[in-house]
C-alpha positions as CSV (number, residue, x, y, z in Angstrom):
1,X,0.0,0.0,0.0
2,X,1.0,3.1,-0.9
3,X,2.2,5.2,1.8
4,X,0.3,8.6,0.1
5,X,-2.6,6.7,-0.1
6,X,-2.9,5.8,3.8
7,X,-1.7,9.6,4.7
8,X,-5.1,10.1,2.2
9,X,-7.2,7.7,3.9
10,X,-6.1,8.6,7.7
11,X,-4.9,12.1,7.7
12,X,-3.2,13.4,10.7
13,X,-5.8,14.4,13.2
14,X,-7.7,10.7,12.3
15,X,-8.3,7.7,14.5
16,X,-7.5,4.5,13.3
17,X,-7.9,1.2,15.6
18,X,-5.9,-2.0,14.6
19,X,-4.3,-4.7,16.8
20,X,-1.3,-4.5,19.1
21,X,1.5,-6.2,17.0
22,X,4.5,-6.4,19.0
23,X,5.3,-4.0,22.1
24,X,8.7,-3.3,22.6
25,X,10.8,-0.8,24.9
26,X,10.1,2.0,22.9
27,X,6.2,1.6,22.7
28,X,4.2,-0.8,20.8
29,X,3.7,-1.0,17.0
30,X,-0.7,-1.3,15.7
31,X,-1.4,-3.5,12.5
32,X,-2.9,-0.7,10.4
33,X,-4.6,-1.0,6.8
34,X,-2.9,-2.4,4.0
35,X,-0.1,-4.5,6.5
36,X,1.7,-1.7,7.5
37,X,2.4,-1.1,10.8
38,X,2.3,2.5,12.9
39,X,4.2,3.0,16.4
40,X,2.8,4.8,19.9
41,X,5.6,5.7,21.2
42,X,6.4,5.8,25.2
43,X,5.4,9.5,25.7
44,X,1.8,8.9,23.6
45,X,0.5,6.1,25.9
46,X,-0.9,8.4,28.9
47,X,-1.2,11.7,29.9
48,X,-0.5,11.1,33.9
49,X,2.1,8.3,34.2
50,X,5.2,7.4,32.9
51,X,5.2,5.2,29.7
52,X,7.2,2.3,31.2
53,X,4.1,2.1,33.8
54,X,1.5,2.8,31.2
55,X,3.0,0.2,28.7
56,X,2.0,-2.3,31.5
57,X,-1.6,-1.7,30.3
58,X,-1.1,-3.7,27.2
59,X,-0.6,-6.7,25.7
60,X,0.2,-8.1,22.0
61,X,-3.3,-8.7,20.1
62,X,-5.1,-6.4,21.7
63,X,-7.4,-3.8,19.9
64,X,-6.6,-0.4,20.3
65,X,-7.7,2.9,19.3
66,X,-5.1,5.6,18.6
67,X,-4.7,9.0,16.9
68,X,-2.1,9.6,13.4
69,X,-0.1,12.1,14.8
70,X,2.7,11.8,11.7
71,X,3.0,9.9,8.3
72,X,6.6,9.9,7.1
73,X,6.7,8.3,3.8
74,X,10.4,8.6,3.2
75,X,11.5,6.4,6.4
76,X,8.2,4.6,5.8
77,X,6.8,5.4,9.4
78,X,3.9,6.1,11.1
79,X,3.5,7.9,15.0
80,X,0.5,7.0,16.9
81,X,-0.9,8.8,19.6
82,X,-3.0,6.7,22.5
83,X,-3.7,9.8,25.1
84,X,-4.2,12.0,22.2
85,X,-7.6,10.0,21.4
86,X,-10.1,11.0,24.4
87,X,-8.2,14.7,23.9
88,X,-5.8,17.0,26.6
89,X,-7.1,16.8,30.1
90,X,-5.5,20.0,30.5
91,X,-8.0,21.4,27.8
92,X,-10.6,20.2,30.2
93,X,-9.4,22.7,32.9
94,X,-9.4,26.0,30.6
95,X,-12.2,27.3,32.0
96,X,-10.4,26.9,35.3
97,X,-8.0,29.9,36.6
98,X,-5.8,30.8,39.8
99,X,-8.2,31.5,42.5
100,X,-11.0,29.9,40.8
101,X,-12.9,28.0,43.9
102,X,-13.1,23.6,42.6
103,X,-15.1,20.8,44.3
104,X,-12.9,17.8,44.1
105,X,-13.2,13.8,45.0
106,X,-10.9,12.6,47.0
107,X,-9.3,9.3,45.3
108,X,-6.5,8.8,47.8
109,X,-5.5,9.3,51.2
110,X,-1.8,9.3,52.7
111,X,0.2,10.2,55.4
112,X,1.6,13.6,53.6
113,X,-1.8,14.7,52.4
114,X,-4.8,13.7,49.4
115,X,-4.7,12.9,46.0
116,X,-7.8,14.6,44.3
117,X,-9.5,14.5,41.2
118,X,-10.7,17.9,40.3
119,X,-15.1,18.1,39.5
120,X,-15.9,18.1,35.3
121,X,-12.0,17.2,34.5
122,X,-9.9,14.4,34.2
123,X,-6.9,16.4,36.5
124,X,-5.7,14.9,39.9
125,X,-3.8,16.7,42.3
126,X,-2.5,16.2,45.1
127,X,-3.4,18.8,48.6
128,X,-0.5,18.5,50.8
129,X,-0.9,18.6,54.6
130,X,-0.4,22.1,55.2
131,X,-3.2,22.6,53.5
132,X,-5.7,20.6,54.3
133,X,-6.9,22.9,56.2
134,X,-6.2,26.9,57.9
135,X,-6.2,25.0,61.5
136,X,-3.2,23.1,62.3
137,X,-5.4,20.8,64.5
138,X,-7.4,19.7,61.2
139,X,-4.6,19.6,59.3
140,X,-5.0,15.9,59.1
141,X,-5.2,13.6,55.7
142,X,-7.2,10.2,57.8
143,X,-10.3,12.7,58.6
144,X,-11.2,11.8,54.5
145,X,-12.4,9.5,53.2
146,X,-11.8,8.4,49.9
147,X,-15.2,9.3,47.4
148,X,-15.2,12.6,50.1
149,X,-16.4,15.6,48.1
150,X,-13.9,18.8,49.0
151,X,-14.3,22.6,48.1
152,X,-10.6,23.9,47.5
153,X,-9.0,27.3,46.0
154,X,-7.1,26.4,42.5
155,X,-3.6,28.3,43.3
156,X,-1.5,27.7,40.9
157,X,-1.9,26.5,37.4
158,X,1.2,25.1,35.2
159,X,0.7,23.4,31.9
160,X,4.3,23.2,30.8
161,X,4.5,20.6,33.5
162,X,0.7,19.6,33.2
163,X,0.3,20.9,37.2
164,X,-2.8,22.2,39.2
165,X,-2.1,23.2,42.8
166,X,-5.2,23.5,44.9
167,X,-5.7,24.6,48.8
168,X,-8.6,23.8,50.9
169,X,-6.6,26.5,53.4
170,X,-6.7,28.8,50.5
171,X,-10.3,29.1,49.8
172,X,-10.9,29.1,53.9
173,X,-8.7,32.3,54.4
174,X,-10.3,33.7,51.2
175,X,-13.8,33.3,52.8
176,X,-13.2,34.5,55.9
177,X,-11.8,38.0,54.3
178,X,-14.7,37.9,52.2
179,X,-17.2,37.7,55.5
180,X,-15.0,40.6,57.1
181,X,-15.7,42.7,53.8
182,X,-19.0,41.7,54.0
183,X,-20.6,41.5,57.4
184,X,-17.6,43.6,59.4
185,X,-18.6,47.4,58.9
186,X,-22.5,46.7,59.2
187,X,-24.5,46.1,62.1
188,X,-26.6,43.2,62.0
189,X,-23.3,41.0,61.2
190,X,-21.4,42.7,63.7
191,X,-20.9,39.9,66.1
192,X,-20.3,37.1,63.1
193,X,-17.7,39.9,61.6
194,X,-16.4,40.3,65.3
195,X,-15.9,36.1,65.2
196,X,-14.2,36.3,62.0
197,X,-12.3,39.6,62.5
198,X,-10.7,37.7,66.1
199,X,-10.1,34.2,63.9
200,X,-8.2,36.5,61.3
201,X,-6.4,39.0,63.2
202,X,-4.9,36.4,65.1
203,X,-2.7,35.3,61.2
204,X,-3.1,38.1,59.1
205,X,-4.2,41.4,60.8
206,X,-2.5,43.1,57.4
207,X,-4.9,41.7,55.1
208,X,-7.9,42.2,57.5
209,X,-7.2,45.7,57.5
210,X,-6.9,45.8,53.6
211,X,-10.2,43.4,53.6
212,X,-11.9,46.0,55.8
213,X,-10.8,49.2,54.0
214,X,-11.8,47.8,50.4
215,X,-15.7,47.1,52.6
């Protein structure tokens, strides 16, 4: 088969689904149309995990689905792309920015903190001890359960190395300004500002007052 004709059949951008042929260090090589053979390599198996691990997914004869990510006719080869098919679960999160408040699942529990997987994505993170919570008393991982449902403060966001950083602590010191804004200077909240004014002060009587003078 001509190697014009499958770039005209499948062009880049297309999925194609053939039969695991042989997997070897570098990735595995799919049966495609005509007998010739394209290869996924390592890095195109999965977005989260290292290919070595992902590779471990596999095995020779099995039916995949994959995307053409480059025909080559001169050295007669074809790159697949597995995690390319169901798109970039960064994409997913574009919608999402720094400060933007997230419900999350909670997938994992350890002694250094939870691994999360953030609501209407496919990204997991990871919330680290310290915050877990604004409390150092509640700053412990075993008072989740896995399937929990968390609200947390996205604070940082870095696709170059496919990273979301969220903070339950975060969003809890953002709330509690936002109550001090809101309830501090008027009357009726006076005694809930008073509460949240004390619990505040106690951390970060700088930003209270900033909190207070933009109210």
């Amino acid at each position: 088969m001509g190697w014009d004709s499958f770039l005209s059949a499948h062009p880049k951008g297309s999925v194609i689904e053939g039969p695991i042929r042989n997997i070897t260090e570098f990735g595995l090589f799919v049966g495609l149309d005509g007998g010739v053979d394209g290869m996924v390599h390592l890095s195109d198996l999965d977005w989260n995990r290292s290919g070595d691990e992902a590779i471990k997914d596999y095995k020779k004869g099995d039916t995949v689905k994959a995307v053409v990510l480059d025909v080559d006719p001169q050295k007669e080869r074809i790159s697949l792309g597995i995690k390319q098919v169901g798109g970039d679960p960064m994409e997913s999160v574009g919608k999402l920015k720094k400060g933007s408040q997230v419900t999350c699942e909670v997938m994992a529990v350890q002694d250094s903190g939870i691994e999360v997987k953030i609501a209407d994505s496919d990204m997991t993170t990871f919330i680290k001890r310290s915050d877990l919570s604004r409390d150092r008393s509640e700053q412990r991982p075993e008072r989740f359960n896995v399937g929990d449902k968390v609200d947390a403060a996205i604070i940082n966001i870095d696709k170059n190395s496919r990273r979301i950083t969220v903070s339950i602590k975060a969003l809890e010191i953002a709330e509690e300004k936002q109550a001090v804004a809101q309830y501090g200077s008027s009357d009726s909240g006076a005694s809930l500002g008073d509460i949240f004014k004390a619990a505040i002060k106690k951390k970060e009587s700088a930003d209270d007052k900033k909190a207070e003078d933009n109210g």
